[in-house]
C-alpha positions as CSV (number, residue, x, y, z in Angstrom):
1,X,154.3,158.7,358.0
2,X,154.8,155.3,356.5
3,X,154.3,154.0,353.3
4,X,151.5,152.1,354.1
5,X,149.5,155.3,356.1
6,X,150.4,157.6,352.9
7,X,148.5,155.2,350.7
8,X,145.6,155.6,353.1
9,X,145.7,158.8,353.2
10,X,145.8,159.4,349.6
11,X,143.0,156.8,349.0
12,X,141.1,159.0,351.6
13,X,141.8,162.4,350.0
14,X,140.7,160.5,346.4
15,X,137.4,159.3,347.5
16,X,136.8,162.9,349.3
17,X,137.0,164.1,346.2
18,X,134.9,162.1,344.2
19,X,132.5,162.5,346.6
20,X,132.3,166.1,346.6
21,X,132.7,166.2,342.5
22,X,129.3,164.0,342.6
23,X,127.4,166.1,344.7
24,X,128.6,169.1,342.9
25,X,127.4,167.5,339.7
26,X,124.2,166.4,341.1
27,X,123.6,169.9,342.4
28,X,124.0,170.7,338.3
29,X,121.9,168.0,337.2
30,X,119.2,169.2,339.8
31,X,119.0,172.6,338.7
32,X,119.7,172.0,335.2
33,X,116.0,169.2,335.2
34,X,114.4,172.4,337.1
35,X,115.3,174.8,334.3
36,X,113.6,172.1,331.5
37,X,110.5,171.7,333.8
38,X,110.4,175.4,334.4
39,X,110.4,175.6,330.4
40,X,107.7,173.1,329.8
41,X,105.9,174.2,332.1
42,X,106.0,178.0,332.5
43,X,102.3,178.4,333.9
44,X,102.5,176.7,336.5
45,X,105.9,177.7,337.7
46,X,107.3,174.5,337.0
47,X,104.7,171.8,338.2
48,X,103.6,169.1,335.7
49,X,100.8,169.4,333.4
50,X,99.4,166.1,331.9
51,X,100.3,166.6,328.1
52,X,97.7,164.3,327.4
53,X,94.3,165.3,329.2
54,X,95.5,168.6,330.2
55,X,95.1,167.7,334.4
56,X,97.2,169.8,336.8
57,X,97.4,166.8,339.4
58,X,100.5,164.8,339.1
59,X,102.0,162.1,341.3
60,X,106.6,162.3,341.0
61,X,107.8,159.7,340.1
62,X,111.3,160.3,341.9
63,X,113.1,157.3,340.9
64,X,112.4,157.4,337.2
65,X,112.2,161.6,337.2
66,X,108.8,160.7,335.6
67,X,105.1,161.8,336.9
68,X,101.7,160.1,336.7
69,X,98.6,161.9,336.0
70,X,96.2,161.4,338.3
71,X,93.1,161.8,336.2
72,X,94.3,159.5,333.0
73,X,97.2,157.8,334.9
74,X,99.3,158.6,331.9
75,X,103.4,158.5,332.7
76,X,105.2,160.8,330.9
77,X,108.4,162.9,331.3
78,X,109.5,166.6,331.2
79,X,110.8,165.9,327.4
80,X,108.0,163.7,326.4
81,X,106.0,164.6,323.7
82,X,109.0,166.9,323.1
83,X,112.1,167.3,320.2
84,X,114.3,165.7,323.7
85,X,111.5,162.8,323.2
86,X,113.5,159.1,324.2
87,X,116.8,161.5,325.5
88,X,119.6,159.8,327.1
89,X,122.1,162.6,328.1
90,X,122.0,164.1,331.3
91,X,119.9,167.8,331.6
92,X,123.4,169.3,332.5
93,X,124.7,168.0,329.3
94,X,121.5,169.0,327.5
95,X,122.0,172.3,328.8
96,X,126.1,172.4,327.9
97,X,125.1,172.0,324.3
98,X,122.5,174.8,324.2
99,X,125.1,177.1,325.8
100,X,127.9,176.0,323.5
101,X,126.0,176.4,320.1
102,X,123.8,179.9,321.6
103,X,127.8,181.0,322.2
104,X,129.5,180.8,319.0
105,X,128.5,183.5,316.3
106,X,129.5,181.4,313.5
107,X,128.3,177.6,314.2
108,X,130.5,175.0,316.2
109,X,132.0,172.0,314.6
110,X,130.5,168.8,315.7
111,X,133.9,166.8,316.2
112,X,134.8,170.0,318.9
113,X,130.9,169.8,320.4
114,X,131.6,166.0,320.6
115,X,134.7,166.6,322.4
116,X,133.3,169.2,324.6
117,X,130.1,166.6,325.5
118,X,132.5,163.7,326.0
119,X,129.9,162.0,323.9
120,X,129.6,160.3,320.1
121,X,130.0,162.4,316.6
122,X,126.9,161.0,315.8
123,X,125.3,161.6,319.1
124,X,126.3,165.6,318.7
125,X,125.3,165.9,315.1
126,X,121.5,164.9,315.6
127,X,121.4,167.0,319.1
128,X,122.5,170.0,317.4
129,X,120.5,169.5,314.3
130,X,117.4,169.0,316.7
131,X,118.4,172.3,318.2
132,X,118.2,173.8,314.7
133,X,115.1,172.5,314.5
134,X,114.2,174.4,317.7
135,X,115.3,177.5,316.4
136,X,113.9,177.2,313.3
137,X,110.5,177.7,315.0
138,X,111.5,181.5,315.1
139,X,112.5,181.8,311.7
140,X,109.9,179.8,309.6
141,X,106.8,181.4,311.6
142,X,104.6,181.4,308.4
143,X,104.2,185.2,308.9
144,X,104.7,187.8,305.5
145,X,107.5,190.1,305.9
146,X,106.9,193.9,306.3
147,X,108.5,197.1,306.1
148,X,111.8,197.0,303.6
149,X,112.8,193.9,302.4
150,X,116.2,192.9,300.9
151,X,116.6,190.1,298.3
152,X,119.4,188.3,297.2
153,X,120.8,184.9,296.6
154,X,124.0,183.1,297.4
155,X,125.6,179.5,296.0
156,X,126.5,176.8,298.4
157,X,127.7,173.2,298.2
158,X,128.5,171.2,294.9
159,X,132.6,172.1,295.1
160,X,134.5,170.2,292.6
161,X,138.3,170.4,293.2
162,X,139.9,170.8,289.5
163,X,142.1,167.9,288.7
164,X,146.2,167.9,289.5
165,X,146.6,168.4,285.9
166,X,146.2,171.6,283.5
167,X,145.9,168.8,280.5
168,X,143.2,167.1,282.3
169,X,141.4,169.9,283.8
170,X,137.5,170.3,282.6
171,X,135.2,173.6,282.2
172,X,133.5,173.0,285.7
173,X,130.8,175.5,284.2
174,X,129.3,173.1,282.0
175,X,126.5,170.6,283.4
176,X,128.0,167.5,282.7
177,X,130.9,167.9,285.0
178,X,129.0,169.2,287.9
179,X,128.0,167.1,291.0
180,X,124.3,168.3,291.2
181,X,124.8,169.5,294.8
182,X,124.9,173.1,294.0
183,X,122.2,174.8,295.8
184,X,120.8,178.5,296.1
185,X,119.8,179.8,299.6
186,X,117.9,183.0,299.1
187,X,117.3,185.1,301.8
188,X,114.8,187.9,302.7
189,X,115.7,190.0,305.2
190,X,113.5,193.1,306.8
191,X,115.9,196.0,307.6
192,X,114.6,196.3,311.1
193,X,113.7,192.6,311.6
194,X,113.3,188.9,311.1
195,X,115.7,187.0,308.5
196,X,113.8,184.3,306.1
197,X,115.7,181.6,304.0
198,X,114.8,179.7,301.7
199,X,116.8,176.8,300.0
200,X,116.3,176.2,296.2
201,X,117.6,175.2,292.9
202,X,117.9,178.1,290.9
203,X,118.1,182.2,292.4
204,X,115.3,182.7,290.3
205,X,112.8,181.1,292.2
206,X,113.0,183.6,294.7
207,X,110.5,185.5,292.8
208,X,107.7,183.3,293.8
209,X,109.4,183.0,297.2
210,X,108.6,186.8,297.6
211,X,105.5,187.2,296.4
212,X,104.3,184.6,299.0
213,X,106.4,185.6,302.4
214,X,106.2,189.6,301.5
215,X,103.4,191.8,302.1
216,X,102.1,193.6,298.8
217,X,102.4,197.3,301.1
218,X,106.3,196.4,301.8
219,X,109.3,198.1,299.2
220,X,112.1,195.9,298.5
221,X,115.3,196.0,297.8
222,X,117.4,194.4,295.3
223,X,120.9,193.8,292.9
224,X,121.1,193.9,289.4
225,X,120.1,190.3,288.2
226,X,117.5,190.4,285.6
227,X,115.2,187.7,286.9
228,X,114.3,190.0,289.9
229,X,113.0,192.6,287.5
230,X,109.4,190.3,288.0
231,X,109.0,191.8,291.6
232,X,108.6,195.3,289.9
233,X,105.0,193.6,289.2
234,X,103.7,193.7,292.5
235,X,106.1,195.7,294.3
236,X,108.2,198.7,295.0
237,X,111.7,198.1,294.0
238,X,114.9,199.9,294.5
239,X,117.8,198.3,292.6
240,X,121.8,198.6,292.8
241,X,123.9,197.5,290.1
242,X,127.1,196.1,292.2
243,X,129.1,195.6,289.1
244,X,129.4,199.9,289.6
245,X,128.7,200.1,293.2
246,X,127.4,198.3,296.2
247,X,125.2,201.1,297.9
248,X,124.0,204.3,296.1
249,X,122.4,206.5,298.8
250,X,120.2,203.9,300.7
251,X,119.6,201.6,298.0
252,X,121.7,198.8,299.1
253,X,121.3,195.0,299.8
254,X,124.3,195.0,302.5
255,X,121.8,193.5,305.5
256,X,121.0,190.3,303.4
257,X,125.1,190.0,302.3
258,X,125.8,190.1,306.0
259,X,123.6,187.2,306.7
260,X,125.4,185.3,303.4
261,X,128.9,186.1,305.3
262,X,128.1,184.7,308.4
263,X,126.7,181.6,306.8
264,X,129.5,181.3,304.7
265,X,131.8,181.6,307.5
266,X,129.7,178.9,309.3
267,X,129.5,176.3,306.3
268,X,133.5,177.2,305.5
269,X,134.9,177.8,308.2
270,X,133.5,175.7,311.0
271,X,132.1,172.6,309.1
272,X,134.1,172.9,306.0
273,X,131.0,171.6,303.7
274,X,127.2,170.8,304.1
275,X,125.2,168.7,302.0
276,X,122.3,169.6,300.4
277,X,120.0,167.6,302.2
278,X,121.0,169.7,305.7
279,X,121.4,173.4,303.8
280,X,118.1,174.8,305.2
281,X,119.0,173.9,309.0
282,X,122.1,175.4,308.6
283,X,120.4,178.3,306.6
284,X,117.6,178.8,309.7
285,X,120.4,178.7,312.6
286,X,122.6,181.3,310.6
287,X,119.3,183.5,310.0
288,X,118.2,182.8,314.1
289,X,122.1,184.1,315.0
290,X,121.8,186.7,313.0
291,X,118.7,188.4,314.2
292,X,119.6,187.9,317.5
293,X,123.0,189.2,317.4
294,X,122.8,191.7,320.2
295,X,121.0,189.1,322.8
296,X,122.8,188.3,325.7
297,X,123.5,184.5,325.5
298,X,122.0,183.4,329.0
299,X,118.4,184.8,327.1
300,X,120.1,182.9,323.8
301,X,120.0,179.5,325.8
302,X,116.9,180.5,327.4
303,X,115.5,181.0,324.0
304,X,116.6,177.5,322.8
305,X,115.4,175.6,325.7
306,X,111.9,177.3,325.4
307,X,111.5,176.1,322.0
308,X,112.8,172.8,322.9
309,X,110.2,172.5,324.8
310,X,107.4,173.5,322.4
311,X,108.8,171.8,319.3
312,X,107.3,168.5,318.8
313,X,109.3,165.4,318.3
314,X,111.6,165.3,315.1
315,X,110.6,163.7,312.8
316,X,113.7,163.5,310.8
317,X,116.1,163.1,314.0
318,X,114.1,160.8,316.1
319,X,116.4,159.0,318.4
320,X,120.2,159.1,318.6
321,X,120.6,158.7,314.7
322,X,118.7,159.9,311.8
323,X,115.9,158.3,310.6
324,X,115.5,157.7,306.9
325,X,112.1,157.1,305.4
């Protein structure tokens, strides 16, 4: 074989190949859009429902992947009206980022989900804080807690690395030197159930937090701190002094300090620092991985996509880039 019939027959074998790598990825795309629809629309199996006047009758718009009512002749997409509102990405790639972040138990950073997407840093930081957002629906229901609760509080944010120094190093304790940043996530978690978080200034203020997410029937659980001798005003208590010991025969707060590990794990070891203004997101997908912890992740990314699909559009992550007020 010549030079000339090699070239040919590698251009040949090339464009084969690309060929079938586009249909394969078209196959994807396909199923991937019927997934989302199936999502939106689980009633009806799938088939388009006229978010606006509520009409069953739809015309496809193939082209655009769009439909038309045909009652209100309102256009409108699979995502409309959705937190995937205005989307760009493919539903394949949509559908890559649910799977990535359902798989990993301890948050993913978004330089590697970037990488993985082949997509901007920017472009994977508002997708997976709009997934958050999805998954948030699940963990701020509005619902009261029941059952035993445990309480407890944890620090984040608001490092500040002591200077080189000894001579010039300050008493980081003291208000003056701090940052500000320094933030309190307290957490109340039923023993056989749902995970709540709450983000605030002091660990204190979780009093009021429990009186207004627990039922008054519930016992808690809780350490040593003085400020939560208050919930012995309206509730059953157990407390455990961890300066002596961490549990002492059932009376233990070891469910909420697992929830605290894997968030710090998350914050430290995947992202390496949050700020304040995102704590709660990252709070809410810690507290949604840790209740469902023993979910297979194909149901995980079902999960996700469902609430996708119910959550409306975000206000704070409209768009590719977040919008300020």
């Amino acid at each position: 074989m010549d030079m000339m019939a090699m070239a040919q027959h590698f251009l040949l074998s090339a464009a084969s190949r690309t060929t079938s790598l586009r249909a394969i990825y078209k196959a994807g795309e396909d199923a991937a859009y019927a997934t989302f629809c199936a999502m939106r629309w689980p009633e009806t199996n799938g088939e388009a429902v006229c978010p606006q006047c509520g009409n069953h009758e739809t015309y496809k718009i193939t082209t655009r992947r769009k439909f038309k009512c045909k009652g209100c002749a309102h256009q409108f997409s699979v995502t409309s009206g959705t937190i995937f509102a205005s989307r760009k990405m493919d539903f394949v790639d949509l559908l890559a980022a649910i799977f990535i972040l359902v798989n990993a138990s301890k948050g993913v950073s978004m330089v590697q989900l970037s990488r993985d997407l082949d997509c901007q840093y920017k472009t994977a930081f508002v997708l997976s804080h709009k997934l958050r957002e999805a998954m948030a629906q699940e963990v701020q229901t509005g619902e009261v807690l029941q059952g035993h609760i445990e309480i407890d509080g944890a620090y984040f944010s608001g490092h500040i690395r002591p200077a080189n120094a000894k001579v010039d190093r300050v008493d980081l304790r003291l208000k003056r030197h701090q940052t500000g940043k320094r933030r309190v996530v307290v957490a109340l978690r039923e023993r056989t159930g749902r995970t709540l978080p709450f983000v605030s200034m002091s660990e204190a203020e979780g009093v009021a937090l429990a009186n207004e997410n627990v039922c008054r029937t519930a016992t808690m659980s809780a350490d040593e701190a003085s400020h939560w001798d208050a919930l012995h005003m309206g509730h059953h208590v157990d407390r455990v002094n961890h300066s002596e010991i961490y549990s002492d025969h059932g009376k233990h707060t070891n469910m909420v300090e697992s929830f605290f590990s894997r968030l710090r794990n998350m914050i430290k070891g995947q992202h390496h620092g949050v700020s304040p203004q995102y704590l709660h997101q990252y709070a809410n997908h810690s507290a949604w991985l840790e209740d469902n912890r023993r979910t297979d992740n194909g149901t995980l990314a079902q999960l996700v996509v469902s609430n996708a699909m119910d959550a409306p559009v975000s206000r704070s992550w409209k768009g590719y880039w977040q919008r300020t007020p």
